[in-house]
N, C-alpha and C positions, 0 to 999 in steps of 0.2 A: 410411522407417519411423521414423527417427529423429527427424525434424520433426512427423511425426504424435502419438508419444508426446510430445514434448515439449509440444504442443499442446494434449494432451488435460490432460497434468499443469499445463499454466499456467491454462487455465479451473477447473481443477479446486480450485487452491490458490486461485485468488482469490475463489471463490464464497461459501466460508463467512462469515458476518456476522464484523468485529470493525474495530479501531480507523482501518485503514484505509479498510473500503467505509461506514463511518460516516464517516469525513471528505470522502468522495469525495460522498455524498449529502450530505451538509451544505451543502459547498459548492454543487452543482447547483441546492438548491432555492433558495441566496443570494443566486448569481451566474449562474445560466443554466449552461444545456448548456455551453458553452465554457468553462468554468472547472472541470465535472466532466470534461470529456475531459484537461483539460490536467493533473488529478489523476490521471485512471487513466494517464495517458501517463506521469506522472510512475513511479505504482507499478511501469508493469509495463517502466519502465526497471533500477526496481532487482530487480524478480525478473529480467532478462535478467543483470543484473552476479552475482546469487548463482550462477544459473544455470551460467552460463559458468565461475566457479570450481567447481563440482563437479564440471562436465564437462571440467573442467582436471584432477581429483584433486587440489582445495586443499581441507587442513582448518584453513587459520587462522581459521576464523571459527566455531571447536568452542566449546560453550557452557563458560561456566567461562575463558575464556581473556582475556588483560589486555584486547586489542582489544576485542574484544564487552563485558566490561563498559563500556570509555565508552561506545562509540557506545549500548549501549541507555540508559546514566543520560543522557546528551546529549540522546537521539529522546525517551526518558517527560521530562522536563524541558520538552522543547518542546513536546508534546503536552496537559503540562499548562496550560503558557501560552497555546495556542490556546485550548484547553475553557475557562481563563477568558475569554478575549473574546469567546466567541459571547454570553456573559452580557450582553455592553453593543453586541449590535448592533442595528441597526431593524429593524423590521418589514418595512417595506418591500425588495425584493428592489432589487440594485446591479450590472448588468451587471458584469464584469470588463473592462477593456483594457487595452490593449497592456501598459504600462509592467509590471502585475501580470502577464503572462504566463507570462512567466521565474520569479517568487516562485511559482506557483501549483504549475508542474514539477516545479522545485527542491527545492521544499519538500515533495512530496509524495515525491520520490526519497529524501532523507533519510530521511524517516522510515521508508520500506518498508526502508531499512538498516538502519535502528536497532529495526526492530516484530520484539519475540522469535517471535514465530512464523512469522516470514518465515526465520528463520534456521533456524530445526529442521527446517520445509516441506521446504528446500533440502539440509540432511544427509539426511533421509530420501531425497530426492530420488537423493545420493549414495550412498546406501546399496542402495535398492532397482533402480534403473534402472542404473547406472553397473556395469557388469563389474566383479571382483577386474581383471581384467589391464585396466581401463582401456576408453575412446573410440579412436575413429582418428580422426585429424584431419580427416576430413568429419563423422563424427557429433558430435565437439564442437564441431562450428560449428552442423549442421541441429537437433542438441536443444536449446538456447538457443535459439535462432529460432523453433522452435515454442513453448516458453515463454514466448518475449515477445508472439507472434502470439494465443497462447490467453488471454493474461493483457488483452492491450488490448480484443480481442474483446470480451470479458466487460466490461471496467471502460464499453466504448461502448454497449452493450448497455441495463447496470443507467440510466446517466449518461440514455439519451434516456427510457427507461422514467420518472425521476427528474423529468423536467425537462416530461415531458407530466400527473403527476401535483402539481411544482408551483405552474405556471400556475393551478392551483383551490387554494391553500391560500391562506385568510384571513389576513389578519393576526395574528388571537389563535391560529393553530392553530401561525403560522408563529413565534412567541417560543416557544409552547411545544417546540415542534422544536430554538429556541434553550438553549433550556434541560435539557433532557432532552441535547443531544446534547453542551453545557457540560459536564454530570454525567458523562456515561459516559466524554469524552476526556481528562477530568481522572482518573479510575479506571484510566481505562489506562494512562496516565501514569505515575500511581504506582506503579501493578504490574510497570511494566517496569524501573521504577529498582528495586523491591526486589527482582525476579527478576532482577537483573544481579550481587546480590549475595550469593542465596542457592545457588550452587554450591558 
């Protein structure tokens, strides 16, 4: 039962639209299916790491607290730097390989650490699912698991859905993509440096 709600709560947190499945579709339509899988893998590593500290009973990553504020001015920092390079790239779509594999993960784990609404997701998460008296050390293993199960689900899901509707995107529609998606990860960016400061 434990894996099942966790399950349902990790599709359920990844679905809404914001800075994350915009990056994740960014990428798919740049670099091919393989470069959105290895984004939502990346994501729904780090909902597995929040995950697993709720169902630890860990509140160090309560909003307001020193921790959280780096990591979010670090992740809006970075996310700003991305959102400017979609500005300068081609048109043309760029397989990923190998060597980007790891950056592609990596970088997409960060930031699900650093993205403030990953972090609230995950208090709620503790708040409403998690007992006053606690998991028993099988449930704090099976609800993480199903969290990261329902989160990749979803992230493979959006990634092939992404990747059969970029194959038809022209060149002019595909800068504008560039563009528009430069805008919006630069705004989130920003937002999550000033909401790191506004508790």
């Amino acid at each position: 039962m434990s894996w099942l709600k966790g399950l349902v709560f990790g599709a359920a947190a990844a679905a809404p639209v914001g800075p994350m499945s915009l990056l994740c579709l960014h990428r798919t339509f740049a670099n091919g299916r393989k470069a959105g899988i290895l984004t939502g893998l990346g994501i729904a590593c780090g909902d597995l790491t929040y995950s697993s500290l709720a169902a630890g009973g860990c509140t160090a990553f309560s909003p307001g607290s020193a921790w959280v504020r780096v990591v979010q001015t670090a992740g809006g920092l970075f996310l700003v730097w991305i959102g400017a390079k979609t500005f300068r790239l081609k048109t043309e779509h760029a397989p990923v390989d190998e060597p980007k594999a790891v950056k592609e993960w990596l970088s997409a784990y960060l930031l699900t650490l650093a993205n403030p609404p990953t972090i609230l997701i995950y208090l709620a998460l503790f708040s409403s699912v998690v007992p006053v008296t606690g998991l028993s050390h099988r449930e704090a293993v099976f609800l993480p698991a199903g969290v990261f199960c329902g989160s990749f689900l979803w992230w493979v899901f959006l990634t092939c859905a992404a990747a059969q509707m970029g194959e038809r995107l022209s060149p002019r529609t595909f800068r504008r993509i560039n563009v528009l998606s430069g805008v919006f990860l630069v705004a989130f960016g920003l937002w999550a440096v000033l909401r790191a400061f506004a508790f």
